[in-house]
C-alpha positions, 0 to 999 in steps of 0.5 A: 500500500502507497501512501502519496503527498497530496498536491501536483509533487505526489511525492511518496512518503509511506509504503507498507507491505499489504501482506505483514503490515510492515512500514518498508524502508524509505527516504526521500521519496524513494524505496531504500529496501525490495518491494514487489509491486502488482497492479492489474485490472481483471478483464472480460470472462473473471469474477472480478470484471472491470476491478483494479487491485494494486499491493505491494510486498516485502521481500520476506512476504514475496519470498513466502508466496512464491514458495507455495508455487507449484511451478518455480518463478524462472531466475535468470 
């Protein structure tokens, strides 16, 4: 979740892993730790027709549901 400054800047000043709820690390507008970003708007043929859904995760929250995969994340 992302917190902006309000007005034309919309400088960053807050984001917290939707997952554990931990603040993430952040100076001056800019992340100083890894946050796994999603943003998708769900399209014709689900159950979610028309909806935008945006999180974000910490590392240590990522690393945990990618270990549930039953197919591994390709590394290169």
């Amino acid at each position: 979740m992302r917190k902006y400054e309000e007005g034309q800047d919309r400088k960053l000043i807050q984001v917290v892993c939707n997952k554990c709820g931990r603040p993430l690390k952040l100076e001056n507008g800019y992340l100083k730790e890894y946050c796994f970003s999603a943003d998708t708007v769900f399209g014709y043929f689900s159950r979610k027709d028309g909806q935008n859904h945006k999180f974000d995760l910490c590392e240590d929250c990522y690393e945990k549901m990618i270990a549930r995969f039953r197919i591994p994340v390709e590394c290169q």
